[in-house]
MMTF fields as JSON, N, C-alpha, C and O atoms, coordinates in Angstrom:
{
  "mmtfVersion": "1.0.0",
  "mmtfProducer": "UNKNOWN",
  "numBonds": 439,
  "numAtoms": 440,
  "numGroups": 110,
  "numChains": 1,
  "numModels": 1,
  "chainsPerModel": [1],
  "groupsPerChain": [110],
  "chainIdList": ["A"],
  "bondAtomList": [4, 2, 8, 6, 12, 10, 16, 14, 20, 18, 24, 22, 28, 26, 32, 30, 36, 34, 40, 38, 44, 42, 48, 46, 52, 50, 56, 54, 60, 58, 64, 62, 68, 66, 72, 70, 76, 74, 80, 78, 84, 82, 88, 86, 92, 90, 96, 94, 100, 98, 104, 102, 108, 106, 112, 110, 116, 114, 120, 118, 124, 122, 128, 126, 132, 130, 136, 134, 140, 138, 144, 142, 148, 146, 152, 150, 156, 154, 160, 158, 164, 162, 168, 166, 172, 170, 176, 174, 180, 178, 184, 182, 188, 186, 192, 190, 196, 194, 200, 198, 204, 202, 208, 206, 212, 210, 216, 214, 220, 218, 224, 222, 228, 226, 232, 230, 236, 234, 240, 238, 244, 242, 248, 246, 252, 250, 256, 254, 260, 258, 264, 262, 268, 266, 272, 270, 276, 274, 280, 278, 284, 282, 288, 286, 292, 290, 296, 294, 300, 298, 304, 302, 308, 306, 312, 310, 316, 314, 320, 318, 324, 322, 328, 326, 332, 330, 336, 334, 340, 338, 344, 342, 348, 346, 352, 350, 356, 354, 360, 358, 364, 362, 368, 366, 372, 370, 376, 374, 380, 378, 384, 382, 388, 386, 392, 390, 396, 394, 400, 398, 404, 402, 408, 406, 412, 410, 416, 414, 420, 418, 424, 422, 428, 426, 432, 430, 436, 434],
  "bondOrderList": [1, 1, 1, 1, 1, 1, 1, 1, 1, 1, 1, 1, 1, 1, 1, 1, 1, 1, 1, 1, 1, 1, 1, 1, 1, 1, 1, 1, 1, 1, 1, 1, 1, 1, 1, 1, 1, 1, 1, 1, 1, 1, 1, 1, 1, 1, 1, 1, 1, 1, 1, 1, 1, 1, 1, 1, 1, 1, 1, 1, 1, 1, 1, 1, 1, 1, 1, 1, 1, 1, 1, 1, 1, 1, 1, 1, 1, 1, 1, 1, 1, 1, 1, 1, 1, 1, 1, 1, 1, 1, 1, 1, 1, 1, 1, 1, 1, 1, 1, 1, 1, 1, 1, 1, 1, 1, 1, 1, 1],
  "groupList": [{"groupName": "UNK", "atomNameList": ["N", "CA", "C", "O"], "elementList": ["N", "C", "C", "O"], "formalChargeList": [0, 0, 0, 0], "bondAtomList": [1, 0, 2, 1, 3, 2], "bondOrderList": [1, 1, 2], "singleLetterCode": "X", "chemCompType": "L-PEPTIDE LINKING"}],
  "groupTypeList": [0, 0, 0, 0, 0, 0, 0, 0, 0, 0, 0, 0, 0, 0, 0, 0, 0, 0, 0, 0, 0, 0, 0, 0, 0, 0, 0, 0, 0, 0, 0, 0, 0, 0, 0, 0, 0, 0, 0, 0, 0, 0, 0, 0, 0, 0, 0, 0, 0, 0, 0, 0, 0, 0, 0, 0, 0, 0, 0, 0, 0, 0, 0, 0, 0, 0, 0, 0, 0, 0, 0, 0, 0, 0, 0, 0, 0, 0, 0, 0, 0, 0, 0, 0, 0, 0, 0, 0, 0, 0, 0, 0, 0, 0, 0, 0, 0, 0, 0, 0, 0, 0, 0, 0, 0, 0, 0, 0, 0, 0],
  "groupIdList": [1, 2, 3, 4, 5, 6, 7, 8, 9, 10, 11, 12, 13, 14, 15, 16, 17, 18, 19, 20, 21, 22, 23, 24, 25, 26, 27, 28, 29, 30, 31, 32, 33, 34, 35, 36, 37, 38, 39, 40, 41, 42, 43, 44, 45, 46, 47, 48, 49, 50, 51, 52, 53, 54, 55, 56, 57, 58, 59, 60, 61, 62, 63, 64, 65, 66, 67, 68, 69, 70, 71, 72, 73, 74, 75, 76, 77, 78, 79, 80, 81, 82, 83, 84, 85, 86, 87, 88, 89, 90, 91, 92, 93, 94, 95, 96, 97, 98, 99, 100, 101, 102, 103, 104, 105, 106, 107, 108, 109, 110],
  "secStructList": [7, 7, 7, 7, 7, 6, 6, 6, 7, 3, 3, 3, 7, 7, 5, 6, 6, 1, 7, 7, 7, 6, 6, 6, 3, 3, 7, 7, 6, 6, 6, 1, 7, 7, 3, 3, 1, 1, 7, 7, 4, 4, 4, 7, 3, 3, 3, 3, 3, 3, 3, 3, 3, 6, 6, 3, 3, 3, 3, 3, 3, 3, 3, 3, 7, 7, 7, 3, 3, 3, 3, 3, 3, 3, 7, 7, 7, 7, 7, 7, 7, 7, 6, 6, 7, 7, 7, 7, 7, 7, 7, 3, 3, 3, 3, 3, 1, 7, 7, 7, 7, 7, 7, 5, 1, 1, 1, 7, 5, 7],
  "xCoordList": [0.86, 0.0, 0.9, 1.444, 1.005, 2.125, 0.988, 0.097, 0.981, 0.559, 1.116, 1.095, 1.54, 2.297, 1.638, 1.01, 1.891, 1.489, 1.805, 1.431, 2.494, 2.409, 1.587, 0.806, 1.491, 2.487, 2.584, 1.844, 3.406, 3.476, 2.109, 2.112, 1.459, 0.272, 0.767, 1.954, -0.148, -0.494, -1.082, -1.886, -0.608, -0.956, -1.58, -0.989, -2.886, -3.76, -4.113, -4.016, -4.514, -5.128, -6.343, -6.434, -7.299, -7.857, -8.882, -9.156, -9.215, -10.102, -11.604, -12.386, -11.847, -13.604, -14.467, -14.684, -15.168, -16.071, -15.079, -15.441, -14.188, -13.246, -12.473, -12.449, -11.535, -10.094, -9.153, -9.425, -7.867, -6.638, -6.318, -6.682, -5.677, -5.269, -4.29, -3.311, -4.735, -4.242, -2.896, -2.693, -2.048, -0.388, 0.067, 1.002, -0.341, 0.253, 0.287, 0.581, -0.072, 0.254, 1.086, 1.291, 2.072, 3.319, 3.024, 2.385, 3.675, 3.802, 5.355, 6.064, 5.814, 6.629, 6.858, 5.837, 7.902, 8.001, 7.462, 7.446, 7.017, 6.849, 4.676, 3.932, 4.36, 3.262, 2.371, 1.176, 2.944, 3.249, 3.128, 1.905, 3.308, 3.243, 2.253, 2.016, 1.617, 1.099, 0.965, 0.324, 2.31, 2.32, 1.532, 1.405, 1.22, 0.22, 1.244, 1.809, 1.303, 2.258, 1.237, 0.366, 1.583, 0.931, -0.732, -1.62, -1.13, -1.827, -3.248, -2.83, -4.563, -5.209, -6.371, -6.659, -6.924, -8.181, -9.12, -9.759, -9.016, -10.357, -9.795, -10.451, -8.126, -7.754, -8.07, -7.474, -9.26, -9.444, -10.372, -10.694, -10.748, -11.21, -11.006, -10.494, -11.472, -11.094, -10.249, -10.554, -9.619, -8.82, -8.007, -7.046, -8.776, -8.661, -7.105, -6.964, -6.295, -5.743, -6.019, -6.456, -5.564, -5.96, -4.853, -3.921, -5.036, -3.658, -4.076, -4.596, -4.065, -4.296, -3.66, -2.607, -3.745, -2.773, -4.352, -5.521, -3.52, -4.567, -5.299, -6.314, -5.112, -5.264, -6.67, -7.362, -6.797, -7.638, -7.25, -6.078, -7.924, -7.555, -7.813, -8.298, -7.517, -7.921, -7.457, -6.626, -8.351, -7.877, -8.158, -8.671, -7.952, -7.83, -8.155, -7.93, -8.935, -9.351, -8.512, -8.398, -8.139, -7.045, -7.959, -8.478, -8.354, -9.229, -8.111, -7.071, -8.422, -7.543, -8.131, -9.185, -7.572, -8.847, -7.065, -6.07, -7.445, -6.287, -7.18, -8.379, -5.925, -6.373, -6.004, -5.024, -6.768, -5.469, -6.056, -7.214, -4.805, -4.731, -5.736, -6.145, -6.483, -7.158, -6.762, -5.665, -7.57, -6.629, -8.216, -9.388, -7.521, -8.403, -8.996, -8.37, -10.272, -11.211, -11.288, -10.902, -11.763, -11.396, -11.028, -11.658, -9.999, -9.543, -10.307, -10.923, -10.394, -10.949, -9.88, -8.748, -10.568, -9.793, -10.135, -11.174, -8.874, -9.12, -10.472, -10.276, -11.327, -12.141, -12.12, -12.265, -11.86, -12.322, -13.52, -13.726, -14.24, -15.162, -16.089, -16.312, -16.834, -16.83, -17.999, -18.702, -17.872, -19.011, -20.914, -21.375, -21.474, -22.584, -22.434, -23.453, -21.737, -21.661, -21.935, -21.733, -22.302, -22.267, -20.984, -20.476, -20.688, -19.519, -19.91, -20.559, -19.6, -19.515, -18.369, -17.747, -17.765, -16.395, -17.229, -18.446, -16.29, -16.466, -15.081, -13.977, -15.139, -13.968, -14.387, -15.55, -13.674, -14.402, -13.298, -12.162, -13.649, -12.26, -12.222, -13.132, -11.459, -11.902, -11.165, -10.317, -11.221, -9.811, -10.549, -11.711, -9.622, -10.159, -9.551, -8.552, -9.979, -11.776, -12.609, -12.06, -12.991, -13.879, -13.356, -13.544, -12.622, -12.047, -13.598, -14.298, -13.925, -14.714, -14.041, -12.907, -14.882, -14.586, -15.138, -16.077, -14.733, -14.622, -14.285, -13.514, -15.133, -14.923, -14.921, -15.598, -13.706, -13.336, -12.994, -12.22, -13.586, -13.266, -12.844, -13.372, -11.7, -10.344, -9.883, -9.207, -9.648, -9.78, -10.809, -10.557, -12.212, -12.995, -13.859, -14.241, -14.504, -15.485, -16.519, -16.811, -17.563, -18.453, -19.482, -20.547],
  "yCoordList": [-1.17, 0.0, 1.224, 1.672, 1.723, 3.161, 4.128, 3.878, 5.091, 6.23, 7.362, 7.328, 8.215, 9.459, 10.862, 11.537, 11.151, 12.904, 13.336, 12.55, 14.437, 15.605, 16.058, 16.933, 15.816, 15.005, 13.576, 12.949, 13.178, 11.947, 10.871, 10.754, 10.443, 9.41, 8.62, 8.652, 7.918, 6.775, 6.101, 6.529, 4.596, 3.598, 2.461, 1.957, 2.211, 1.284, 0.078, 0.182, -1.117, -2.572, -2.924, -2.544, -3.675, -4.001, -4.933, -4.701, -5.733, -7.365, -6.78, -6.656, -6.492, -6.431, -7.376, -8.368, -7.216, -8.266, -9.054, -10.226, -8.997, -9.868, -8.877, -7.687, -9.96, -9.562, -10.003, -10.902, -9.284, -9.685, -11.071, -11.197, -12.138, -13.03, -12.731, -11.989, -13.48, -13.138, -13.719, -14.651, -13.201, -13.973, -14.405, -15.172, -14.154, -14.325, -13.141, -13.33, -11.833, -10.768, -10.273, -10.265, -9.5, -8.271, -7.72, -7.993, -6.639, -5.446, -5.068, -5.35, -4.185, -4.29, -2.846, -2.2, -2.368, -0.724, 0.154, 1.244, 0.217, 1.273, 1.476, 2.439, -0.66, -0.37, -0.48, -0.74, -0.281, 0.088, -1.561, -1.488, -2.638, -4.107, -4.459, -3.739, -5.594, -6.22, -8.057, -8.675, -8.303, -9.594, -10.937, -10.793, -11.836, -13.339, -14.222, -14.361, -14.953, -16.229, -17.382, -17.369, -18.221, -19.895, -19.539, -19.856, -19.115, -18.501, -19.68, -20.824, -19.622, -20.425, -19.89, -18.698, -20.741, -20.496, -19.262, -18.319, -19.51, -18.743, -16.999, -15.98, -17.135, -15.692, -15.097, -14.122, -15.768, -15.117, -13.893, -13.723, -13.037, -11.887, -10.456, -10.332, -9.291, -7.913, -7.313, -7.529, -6.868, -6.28, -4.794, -4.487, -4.104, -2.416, -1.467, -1.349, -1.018, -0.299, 1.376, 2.013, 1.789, 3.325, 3.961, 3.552, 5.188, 5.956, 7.288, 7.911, 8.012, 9.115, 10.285, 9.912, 11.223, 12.43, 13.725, 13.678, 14.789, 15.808, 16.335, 16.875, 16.391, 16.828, 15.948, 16.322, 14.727, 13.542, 12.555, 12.394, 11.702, 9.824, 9.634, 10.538, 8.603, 7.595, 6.043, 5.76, 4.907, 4.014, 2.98, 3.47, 1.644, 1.061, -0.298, -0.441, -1.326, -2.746, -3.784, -3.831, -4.312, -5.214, -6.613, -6.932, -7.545, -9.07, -9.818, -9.577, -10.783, -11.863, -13.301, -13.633, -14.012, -15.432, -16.762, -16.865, -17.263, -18.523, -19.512, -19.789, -20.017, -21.327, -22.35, -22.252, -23.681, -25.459, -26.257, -26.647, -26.54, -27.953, -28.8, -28.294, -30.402, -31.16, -31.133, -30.598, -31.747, -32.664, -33.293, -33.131, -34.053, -34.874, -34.407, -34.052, -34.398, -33.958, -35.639, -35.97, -36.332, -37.978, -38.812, -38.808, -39.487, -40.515, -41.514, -41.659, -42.344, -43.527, -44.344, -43.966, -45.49, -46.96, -48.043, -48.433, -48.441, -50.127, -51.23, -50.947, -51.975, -52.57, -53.923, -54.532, -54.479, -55.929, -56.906, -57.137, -57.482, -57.816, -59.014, -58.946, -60.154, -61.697, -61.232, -60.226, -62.721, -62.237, -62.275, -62.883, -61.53, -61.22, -60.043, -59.767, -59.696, -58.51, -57.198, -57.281, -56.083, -54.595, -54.148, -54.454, -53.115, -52.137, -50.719, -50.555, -49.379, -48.698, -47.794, -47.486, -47.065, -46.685, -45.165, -44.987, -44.281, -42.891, -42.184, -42.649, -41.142, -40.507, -38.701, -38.354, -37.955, -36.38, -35.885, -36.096, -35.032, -33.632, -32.453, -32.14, -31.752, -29.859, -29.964, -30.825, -28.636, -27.593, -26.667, -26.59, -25.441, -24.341, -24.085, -23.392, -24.659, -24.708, -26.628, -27.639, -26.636, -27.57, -28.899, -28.914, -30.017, -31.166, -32.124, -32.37, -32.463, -33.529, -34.844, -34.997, -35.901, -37.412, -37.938, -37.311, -39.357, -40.175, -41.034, -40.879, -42.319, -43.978, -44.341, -44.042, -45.3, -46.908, -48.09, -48.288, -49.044, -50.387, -51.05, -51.476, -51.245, -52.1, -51.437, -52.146, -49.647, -49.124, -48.395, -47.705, -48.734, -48.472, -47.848, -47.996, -46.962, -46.144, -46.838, -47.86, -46.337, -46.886, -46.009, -46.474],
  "zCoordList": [0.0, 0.0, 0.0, 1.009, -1.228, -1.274, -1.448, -2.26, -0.807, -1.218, -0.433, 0.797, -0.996, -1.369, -1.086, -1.902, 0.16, 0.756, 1.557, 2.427, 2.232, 2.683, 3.826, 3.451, 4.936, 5.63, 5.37, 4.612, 5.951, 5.285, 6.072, 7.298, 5.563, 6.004, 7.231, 7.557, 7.9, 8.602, 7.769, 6.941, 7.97, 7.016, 8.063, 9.018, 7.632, 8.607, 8.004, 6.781, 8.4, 7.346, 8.191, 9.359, 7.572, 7.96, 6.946, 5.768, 7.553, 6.816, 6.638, 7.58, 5.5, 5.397, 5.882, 5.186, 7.281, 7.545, 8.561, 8.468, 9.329, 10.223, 10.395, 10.08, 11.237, 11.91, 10.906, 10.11, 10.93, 10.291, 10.951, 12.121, 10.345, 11.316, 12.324, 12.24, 13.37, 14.562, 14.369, 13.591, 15.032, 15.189, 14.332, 14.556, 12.877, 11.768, 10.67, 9.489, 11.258, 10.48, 10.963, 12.177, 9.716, 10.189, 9.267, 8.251, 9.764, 8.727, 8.9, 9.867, 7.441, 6.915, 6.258, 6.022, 5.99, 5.237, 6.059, 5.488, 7.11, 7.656, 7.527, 7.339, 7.857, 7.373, 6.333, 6.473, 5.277, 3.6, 3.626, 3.748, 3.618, 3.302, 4.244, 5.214, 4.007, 5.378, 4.607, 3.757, 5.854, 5.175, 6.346, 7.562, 5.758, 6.38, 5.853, 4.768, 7.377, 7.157, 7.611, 8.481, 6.862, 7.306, 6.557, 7.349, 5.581, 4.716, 4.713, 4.536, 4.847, 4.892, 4.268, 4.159, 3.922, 2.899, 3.966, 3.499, 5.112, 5.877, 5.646, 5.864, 5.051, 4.611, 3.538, 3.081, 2.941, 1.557, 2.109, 3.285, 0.934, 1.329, 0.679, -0.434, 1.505, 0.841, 2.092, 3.265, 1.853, 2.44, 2.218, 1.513, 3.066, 2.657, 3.736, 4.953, 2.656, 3.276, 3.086, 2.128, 4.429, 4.849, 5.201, 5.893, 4.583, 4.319, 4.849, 3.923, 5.996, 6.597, 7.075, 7.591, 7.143, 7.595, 7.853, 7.469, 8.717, 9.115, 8.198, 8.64, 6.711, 5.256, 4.548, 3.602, 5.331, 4.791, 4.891, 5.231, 4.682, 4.023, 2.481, 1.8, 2.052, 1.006, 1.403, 2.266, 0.388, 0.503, -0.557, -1.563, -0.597, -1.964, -0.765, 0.436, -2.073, -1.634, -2.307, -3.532, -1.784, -1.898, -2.254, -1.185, -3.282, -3.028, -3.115, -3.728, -2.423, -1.87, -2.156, -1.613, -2.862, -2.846, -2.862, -3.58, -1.988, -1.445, -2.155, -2.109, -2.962, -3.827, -3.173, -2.435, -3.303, -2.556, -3.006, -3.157, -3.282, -4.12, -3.474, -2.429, -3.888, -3.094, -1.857, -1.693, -0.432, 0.404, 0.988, 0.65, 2.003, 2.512, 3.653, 4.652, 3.524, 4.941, 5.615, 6.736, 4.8, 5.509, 4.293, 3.235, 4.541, 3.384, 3.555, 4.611, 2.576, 1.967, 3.144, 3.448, 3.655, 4.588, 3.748, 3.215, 3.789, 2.877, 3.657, 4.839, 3.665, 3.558, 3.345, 2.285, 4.832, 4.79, 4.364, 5.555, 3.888, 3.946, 3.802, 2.593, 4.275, 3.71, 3.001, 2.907, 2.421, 1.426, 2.091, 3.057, 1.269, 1.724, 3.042, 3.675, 3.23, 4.282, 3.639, 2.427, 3.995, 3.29, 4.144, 5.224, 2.912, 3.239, 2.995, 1.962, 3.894, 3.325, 3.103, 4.119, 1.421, 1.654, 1.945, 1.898, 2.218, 2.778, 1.863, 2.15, 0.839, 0.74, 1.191, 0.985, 1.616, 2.167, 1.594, 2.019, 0.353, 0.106, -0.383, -1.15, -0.163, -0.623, -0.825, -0.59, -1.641, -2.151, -2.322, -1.922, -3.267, -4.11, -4.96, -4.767, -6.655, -6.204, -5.887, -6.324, -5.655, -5.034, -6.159, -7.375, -5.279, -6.286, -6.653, -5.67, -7.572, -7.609, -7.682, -8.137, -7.158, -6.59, -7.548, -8.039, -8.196, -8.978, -8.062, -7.114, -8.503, -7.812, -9.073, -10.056, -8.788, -9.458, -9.06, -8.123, -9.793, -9.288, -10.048, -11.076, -9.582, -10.792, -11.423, -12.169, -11.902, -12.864, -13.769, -14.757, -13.146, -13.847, -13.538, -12.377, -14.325, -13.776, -13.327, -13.948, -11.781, -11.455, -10.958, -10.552]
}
């Protein structure tokens, strides 16, 4: 967030609709940066910085959208089973954007 005046600004951040993350924001330049470590999807968002002095403010919206790869909310468990018994498999997974699931058996679509 650069912006340029006379006196020289205060530079503020802040999460549209939330808090900045906690214990994982710094700032940096004098302010002017605002960096997120350990970055997680719940950080997506708008994010407005404010640039102030006795003269006025302005400020600019920053969108933020955290992409990830698949992962597993619950993996699939291998499955014992004799015959005539029911099984049920379970697979649970997100990302962004949203992975779709495919079952196969042997290879094959089912």
């Amino acid at each position: 967030c650069f912006c340029f005046s006379r006196p020289t600004p205060v530079i503020r951040w802040i999460k549209e609709g939330g808090e900045l993350p906690a214990n994982r924001t710094f700032f940096e330049n004098f302010k002017k940066t605002l960096k997120i470590i350990d970055v997680s999807e719940a950080d997506s968002g708008n994010y407005k910085c404010i640039a102030r002095n006795v003269l006025g403010s302005a400020h600019h919206v920053i969108s933020v959208t955290v992409k990830a790869a698949p992962y597993w909310i619950t993996a699939p468990r291998n499955l014992v089973l004799s015959p005539g018994e029911d099984g049920t498999l379970i697979c649970r997974a997100n990302g962004n954007p949203k992975p779709t699931i495919s079952w196969l058996a042997n290879g094959v679509p089912i």
